[in-house]
C-alpha atoms as a printed R data frame, in Angstrom:
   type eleno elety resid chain resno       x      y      z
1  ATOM     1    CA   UNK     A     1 -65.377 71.078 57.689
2  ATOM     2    CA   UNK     A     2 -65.986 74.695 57.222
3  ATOM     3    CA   UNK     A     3 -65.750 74.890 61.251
4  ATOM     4    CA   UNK     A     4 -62.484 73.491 61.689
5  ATOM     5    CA   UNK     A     5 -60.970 75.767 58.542
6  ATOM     6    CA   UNK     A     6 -62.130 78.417 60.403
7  ATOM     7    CA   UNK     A     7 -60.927 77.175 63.794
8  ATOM     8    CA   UNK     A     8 -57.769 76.055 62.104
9  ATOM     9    CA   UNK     A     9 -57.040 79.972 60.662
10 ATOM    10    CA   UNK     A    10 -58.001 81.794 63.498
11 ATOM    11    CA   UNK     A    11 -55.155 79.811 65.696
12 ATOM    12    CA   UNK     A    12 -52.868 80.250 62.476
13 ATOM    13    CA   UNK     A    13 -53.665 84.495 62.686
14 ATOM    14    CA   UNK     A    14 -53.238 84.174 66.549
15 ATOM    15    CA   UNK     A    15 -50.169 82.446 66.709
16 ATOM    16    CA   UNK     A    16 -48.689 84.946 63.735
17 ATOM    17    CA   UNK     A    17 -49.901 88.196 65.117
18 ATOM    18    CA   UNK     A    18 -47.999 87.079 68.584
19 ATOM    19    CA   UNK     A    19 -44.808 86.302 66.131
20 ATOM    20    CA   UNK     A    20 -45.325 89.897 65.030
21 ATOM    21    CA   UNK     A    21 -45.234 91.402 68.237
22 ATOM    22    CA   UNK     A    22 -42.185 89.780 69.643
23 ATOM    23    CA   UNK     A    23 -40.785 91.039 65.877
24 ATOM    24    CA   UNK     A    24 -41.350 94.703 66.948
25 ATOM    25    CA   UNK     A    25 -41.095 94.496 70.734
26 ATOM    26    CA   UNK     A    26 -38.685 90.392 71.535
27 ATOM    27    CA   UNK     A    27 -38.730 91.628 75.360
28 ATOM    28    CA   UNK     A    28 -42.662 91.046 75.174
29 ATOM    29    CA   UNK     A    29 -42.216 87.091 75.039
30 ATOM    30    CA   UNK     A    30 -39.039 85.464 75.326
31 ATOM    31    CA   UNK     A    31 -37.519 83.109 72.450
32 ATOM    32    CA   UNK     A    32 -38.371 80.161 75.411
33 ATOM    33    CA   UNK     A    33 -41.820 81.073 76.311
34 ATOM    34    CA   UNK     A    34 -42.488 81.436 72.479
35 ATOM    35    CA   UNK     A    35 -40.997 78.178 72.195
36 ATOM    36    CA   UNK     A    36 -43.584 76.694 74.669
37 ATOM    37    CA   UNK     A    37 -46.918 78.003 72.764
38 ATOM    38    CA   UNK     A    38 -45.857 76.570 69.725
39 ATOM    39    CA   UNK     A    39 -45.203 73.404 71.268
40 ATOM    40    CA   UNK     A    40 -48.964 73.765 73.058
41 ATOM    41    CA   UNK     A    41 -50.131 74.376 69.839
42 ATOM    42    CA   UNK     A    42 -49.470 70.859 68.443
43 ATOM    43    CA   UNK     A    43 -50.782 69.075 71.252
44 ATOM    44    CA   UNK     A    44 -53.945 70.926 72.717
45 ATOM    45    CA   UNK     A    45 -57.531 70.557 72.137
46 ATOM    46    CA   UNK     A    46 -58.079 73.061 69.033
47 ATOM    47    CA   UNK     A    47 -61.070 75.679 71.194
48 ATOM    48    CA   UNK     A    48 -58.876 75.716 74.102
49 ATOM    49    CA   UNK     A    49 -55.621 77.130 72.384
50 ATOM    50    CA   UNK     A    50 -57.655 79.542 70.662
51 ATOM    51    CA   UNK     A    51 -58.726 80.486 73.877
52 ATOM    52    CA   UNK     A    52 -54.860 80.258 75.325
53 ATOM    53    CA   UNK     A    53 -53.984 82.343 72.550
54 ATOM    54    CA   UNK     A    54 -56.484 85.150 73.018
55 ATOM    55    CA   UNK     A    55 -55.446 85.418 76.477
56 ATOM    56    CA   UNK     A    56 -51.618 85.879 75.587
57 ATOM    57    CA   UNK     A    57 -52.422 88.289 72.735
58 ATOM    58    CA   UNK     A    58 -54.585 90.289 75.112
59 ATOM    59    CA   UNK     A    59 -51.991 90.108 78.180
60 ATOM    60    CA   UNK     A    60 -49.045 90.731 75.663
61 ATOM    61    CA   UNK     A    61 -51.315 94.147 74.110
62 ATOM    62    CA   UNK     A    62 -51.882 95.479 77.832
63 ATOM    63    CA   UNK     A    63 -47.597 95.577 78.131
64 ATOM    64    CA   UNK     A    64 -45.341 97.987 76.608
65 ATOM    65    CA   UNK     A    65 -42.205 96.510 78.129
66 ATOM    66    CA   UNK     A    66 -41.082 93.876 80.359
67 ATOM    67    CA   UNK     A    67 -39.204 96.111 83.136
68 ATOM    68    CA   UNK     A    68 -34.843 94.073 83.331
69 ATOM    69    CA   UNK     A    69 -35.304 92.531 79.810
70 ATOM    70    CA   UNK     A    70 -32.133 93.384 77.917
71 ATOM    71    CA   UNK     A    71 -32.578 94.479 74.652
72 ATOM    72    CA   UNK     A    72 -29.257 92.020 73.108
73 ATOM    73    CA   UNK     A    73 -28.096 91.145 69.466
74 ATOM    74    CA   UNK     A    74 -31.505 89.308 67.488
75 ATOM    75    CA   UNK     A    75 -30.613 86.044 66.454
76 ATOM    76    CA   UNK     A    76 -32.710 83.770 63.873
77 ATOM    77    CA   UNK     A    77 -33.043 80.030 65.098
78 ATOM    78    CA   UNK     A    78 -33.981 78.227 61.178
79 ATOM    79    CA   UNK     A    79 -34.783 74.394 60.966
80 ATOM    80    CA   UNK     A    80 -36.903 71.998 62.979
81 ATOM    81    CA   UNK     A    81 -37.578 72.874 66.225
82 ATOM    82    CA   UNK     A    82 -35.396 72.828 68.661
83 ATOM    83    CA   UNK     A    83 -36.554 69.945 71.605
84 ATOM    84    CA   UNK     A    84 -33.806 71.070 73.992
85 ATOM    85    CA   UNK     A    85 -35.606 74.617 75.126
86 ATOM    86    CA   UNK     A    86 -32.938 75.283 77.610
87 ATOM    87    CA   UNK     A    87 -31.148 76.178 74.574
88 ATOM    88    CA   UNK     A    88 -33.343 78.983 73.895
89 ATOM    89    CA   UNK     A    89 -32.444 80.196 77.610
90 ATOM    90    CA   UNK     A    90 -28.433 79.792 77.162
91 ATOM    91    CA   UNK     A    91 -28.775 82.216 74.442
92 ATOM    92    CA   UNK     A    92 -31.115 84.990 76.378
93 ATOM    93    CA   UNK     A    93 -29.093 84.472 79.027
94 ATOM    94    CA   UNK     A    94 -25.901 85.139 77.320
95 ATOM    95    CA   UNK     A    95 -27.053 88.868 75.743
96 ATOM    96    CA   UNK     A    96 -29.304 87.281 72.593
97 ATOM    97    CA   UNK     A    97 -32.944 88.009 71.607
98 ATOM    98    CA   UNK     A    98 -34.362 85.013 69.448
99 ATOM    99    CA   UNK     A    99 -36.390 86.050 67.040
């Protein structure tokens, strides 16, 4: 039990330290890609999104900025999540920056 608390909070800190990067920095990770780990994240086997997760925090650390992303109006998506993700591209596409 202890194990899987532990397991459990260390994908929790992962997933909310890459939230806080897109806060400072949203051309880091689009609003779709974003989309896509959090959707992972219900599905996968528990060590292997940790491991996914480590890997995008490290590759996301090593960045300062993604060279063409536009830097557009930050918009707050609230509610359930969205299952139509092209939705999340319409609005990047059009100028926006989900956040």
């Amino acid at each position: 039990l202890r194990h899987a608390i532990s397991l459990y909070n260390n994908i929790r800190a992962r997933i909310k330290l890459i939230s806080d990067m897109r806060q400072i920095n949203p051309s880091l990770l689009n609003g779709s890609d974003f989309y896509h780990i959090l959707k992972a994240s219900m599905i996968m086997e528990r060590n292997d999104l940790l491991e996914m997760l480590s890997e995008i925090m490290l590759n996301l650390e090593a960045q300062k900025e993604i060279p063409g992303v536009k830097s557009g109006k930050r918009l707050v998506l609230t509610g359930a999540m969205c299952d139509h993700p092209d939705f999340y591209q319409i609005i990047e596409d059009g100028g926006g920056v989900i956040v």
